[in-house]
Each structure stands twice: as structure tokens, then as C-alpha cells.
N, C-alpha and C positions, 0 to 999 in steps of 0.2 A: 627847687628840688634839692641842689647840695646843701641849702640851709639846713634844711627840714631832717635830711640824713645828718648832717652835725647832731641839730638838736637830738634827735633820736638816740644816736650813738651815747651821747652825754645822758638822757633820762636814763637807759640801758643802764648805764656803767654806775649811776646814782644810785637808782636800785637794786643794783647788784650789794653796793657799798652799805647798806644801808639793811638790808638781808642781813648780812654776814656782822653786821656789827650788833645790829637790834635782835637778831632773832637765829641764834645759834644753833636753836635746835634745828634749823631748815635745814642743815649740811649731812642731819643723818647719820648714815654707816662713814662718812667720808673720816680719812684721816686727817689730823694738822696740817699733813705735805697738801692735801687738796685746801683746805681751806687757805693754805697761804700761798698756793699757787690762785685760787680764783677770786683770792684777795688783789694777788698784782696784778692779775688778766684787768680786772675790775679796773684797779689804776690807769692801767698803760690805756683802754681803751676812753677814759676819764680825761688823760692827757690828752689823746691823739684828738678823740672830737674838739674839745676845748680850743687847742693849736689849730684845727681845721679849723674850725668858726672864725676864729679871727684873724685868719690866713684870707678868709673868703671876704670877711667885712674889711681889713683892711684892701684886699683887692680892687672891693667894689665902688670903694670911697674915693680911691685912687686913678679908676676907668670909668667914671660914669657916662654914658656917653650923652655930648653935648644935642641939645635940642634949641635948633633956630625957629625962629618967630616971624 
């Protein structure tokens, strides 16, 4: 489940990125201050999933728990 929310986060923040650089016209009446305000949201939320994913995968590689035979 927190994977899945990483991963989402990250598609999110991709397509956000990805919007705003390909297809300008989507921002509308918005001013510069918005586009480069939902440019950084875009980032910071780009970083944060990223950082959580491999917050989670190094966690998991680290706690697996052992299974006797």
C-alpha cells in the first residue's frame, strides 16, 4: 500500500512536470507566479515520493523478516 502511494505520488508529480513543460497552453488565465509556483509543487512532490520509495525499499531490504523451514 505505501508503495503504491509512492508510486502514485511520483506519476502525479510526472504529469504534472510534463503538462506544464509540453503543453503550456493547459495553465490558461494562470499567471507566471502560478505556473512557477505549480512547477515547484510538481518538484517538491517529485522529490518527496522518490525519497519515500526508497526510504521504503531501502527499509524493506533491511527488515525482511526471516522465514524458518
Amino acid at each position: 500500500m505505501l508503495k503504491a502511494e509512492c508510486e502514485t505520488q511520483i506519476a502525479k508529480a510526472e504529469l504534472t512536470l510534463s503538462l506544464l513543460q509540453n503543453n503550456p497552453v493547459g495553465i490558461g488565465d494562470h499567471s507566471t507566479k502560478d505556473f512557477y509556483e505549480n512547477a515547484s509543487e510538481a518538484l517538491t512532490m517529485l522529490t518527496d515520493g522518490r525519497d519515500r520509495l526508497q526510504t521504503l525499499e531501502d527499509w524493506w531490504t533491511n527488515n525482511k523478516p526471516e522465514v524458518y523451514l
